[in-house]
C-alpha positions as CSV (number, residue, x, y, z in Angstrom):
1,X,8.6,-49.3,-52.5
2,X,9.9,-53.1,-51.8
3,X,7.0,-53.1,-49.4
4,X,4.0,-52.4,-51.4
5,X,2.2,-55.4,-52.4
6,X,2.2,-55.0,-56.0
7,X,6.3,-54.4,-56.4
8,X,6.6,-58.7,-57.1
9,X,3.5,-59.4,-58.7
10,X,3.9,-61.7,-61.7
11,X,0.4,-60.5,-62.9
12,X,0.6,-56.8,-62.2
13,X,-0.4,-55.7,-66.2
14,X,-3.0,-58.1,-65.9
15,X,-4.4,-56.4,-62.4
16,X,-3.7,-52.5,-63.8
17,X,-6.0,-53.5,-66.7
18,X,-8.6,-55.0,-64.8
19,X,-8.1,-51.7,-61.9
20,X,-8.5,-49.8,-65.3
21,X,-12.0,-51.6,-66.3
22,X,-12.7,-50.7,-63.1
23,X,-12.5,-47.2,-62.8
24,X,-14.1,-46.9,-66.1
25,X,-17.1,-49.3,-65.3
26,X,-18.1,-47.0,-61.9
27,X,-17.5,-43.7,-64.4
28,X,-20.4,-45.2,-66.1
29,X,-22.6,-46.0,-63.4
30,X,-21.6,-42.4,-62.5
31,X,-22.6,-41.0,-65.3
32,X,-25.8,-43.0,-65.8
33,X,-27.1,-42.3,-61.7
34,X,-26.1,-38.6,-62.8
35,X,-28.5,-38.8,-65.9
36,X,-31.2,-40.5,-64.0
37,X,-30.8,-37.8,-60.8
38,X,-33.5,-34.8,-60.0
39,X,-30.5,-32.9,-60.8
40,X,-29.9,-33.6,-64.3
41,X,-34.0,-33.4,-64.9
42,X,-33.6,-29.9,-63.6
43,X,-31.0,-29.2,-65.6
44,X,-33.6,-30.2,-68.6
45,X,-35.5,-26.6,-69.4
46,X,-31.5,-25.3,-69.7
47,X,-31.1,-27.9,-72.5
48,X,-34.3,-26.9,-74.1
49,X,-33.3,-23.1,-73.7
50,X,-30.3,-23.8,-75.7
51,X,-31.8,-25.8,-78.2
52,X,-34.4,-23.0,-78.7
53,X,-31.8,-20.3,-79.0
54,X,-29.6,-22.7,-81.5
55,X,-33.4,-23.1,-83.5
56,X,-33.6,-19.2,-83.2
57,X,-30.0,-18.6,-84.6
58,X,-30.3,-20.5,-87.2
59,X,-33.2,-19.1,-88.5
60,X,-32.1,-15.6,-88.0
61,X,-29.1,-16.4,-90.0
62,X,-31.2,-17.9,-92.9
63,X,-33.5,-14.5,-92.8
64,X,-30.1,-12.9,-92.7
65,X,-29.1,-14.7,-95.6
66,X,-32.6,-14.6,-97.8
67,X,-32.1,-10.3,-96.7
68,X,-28.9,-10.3,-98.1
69,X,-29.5,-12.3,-101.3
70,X,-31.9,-9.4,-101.9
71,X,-29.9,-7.0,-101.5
72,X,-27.3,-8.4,-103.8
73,X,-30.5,-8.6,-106.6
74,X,-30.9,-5.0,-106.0
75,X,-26.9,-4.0,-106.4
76,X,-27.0,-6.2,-109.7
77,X,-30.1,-5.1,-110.7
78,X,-31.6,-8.4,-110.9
79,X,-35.5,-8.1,-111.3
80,X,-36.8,-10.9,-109.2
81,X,-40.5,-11.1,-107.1
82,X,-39.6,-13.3,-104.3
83,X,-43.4,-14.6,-104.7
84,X,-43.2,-14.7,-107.7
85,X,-40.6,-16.5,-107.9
86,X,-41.3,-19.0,-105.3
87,X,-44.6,-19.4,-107.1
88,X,-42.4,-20.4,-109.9
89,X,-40.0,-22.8,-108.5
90,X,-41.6,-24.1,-105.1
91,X,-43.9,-26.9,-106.5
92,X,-46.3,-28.6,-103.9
93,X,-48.7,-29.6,-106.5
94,X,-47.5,-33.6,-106.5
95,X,-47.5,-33.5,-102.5
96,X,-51.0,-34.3,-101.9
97,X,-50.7,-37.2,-104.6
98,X,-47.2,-38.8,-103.0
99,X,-48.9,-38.5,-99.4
100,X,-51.8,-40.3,-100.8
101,X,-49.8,-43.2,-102.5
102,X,-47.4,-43.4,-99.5
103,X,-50.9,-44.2,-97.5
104,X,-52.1,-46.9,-99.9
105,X,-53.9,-44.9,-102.2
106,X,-54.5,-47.1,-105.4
107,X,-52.8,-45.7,-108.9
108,X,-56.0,-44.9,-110.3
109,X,-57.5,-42.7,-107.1
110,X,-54.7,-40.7,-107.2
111,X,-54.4,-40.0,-110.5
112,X,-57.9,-37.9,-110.1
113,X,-56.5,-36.1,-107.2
114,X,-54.6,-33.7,-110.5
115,X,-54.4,-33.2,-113.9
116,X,-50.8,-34.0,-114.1
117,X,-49.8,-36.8,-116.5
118,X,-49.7,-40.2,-115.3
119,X,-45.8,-40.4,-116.2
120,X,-44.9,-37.2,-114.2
121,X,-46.6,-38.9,-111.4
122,X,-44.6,-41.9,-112.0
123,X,-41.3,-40.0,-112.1
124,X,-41.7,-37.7,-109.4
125,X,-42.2,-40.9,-106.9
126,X,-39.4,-42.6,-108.1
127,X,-37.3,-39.7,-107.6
128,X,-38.6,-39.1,-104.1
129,X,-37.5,-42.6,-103.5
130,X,-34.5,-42.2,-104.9
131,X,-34.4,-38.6,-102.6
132,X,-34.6,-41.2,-99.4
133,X,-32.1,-43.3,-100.5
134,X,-29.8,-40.6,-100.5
135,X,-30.8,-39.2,-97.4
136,X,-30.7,-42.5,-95.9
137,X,-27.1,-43.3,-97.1
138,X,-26.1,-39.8,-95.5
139,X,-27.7,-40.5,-92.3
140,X,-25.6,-43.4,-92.2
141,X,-22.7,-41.8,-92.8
142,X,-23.1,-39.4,-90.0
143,X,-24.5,-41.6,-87.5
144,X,-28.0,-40.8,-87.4
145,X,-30.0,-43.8,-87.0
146,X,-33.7,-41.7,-86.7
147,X,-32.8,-40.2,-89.9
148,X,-32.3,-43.7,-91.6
149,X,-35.3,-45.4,-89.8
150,X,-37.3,-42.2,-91.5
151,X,-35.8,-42.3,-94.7
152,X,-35.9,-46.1,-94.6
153,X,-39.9,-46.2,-93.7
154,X,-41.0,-43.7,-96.2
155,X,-39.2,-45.0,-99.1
156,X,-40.7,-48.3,-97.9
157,X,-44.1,-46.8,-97.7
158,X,-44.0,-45.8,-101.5
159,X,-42.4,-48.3,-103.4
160,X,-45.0,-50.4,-104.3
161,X,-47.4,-51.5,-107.1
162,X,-47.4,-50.0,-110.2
163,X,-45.1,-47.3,-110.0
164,X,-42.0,-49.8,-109.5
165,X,-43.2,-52.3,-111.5
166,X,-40.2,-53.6,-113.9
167,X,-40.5,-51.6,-117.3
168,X,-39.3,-51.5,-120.4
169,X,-38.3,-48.0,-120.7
170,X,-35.8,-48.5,-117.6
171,X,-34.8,-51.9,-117.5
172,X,-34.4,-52.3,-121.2
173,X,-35.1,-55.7,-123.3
């Protein structure tokens, strides 16, 4: 042991560090040639397979779940119409109308797209952008920077003009 080179060293924390940085810096370059190698490519429709299957699963389990839901209706005698009821409660009428203002769509050309009040149009916008915020503020949180940059752009896209314009009824006197 008195032999090795290393058993008098003055700066022996200071070279197990560096041997340390080392090992980890050709780990990386390990890893990375791996990722760049024909092998990992081959290994690329095996990825996709799983992802497919994980898609698949998780749709299986919410038809699973929408299944069971109606079952439980039945045992408690709940009379529900699932069109019907998604007729009621799945609105797409305003999407057409926020599409057009995200694109640049003056005010007064969408508002002839639908019959809905002026004011619904209003609120429904401000409350998709409110929507993204969230979103965006989650995305965040968990790390997801394509999430944000999504959330981020569309709320960009559609606040603008009229419909954030500082009013009275929100910002007060």
């Amino acid at each position: 042991m008195a032999k090795n080179n290393c058993h008098g060293c003055t700066k022996l924390e200071e070279h197990i560090i560096l041997a340390r940085e080392i090992k980890r810096h050709k780990e990386e370059v390990n890893a990375l040639k791996y990722e760049m190698s024909d092998e990992a490519l081959q290994q690329m429709p095996d990825f996709q397979g799983r992802n497919k299957l994980i898609s698949d699963i998780y749709h299986f389990r919410l038809y699973n779940t929408a299944i069971r839901l109606g079952e439980l209706q039945g045992h408690f005698k709940v009379q529900i119409n699932p069109e019907e009821y998604a007729r009621e409660n799945l609105k797409f009428g305003l999407v057409e109308v926020v599409y057009e203002w995200a694109k640049g769509t003056p005010f007064a050309d969408i508002c002839e797209l639908t019959d809905v009040p002026e004011g619904m149009i209003v609120r429904t916008i401000v409350r998709l952008d409110e929507t993204c915020r969230e979103f965006k503020n989650a995305a965040s949180i968990m790390g997801n920077s394509a999430l944000y940059k999504k959330m981020e752009t569309a709320s960009n896209a559609i606040k603008r003009d009229i419909v954030f314009a500082a009013s009275l009824y929100v910002t007060g006197v």
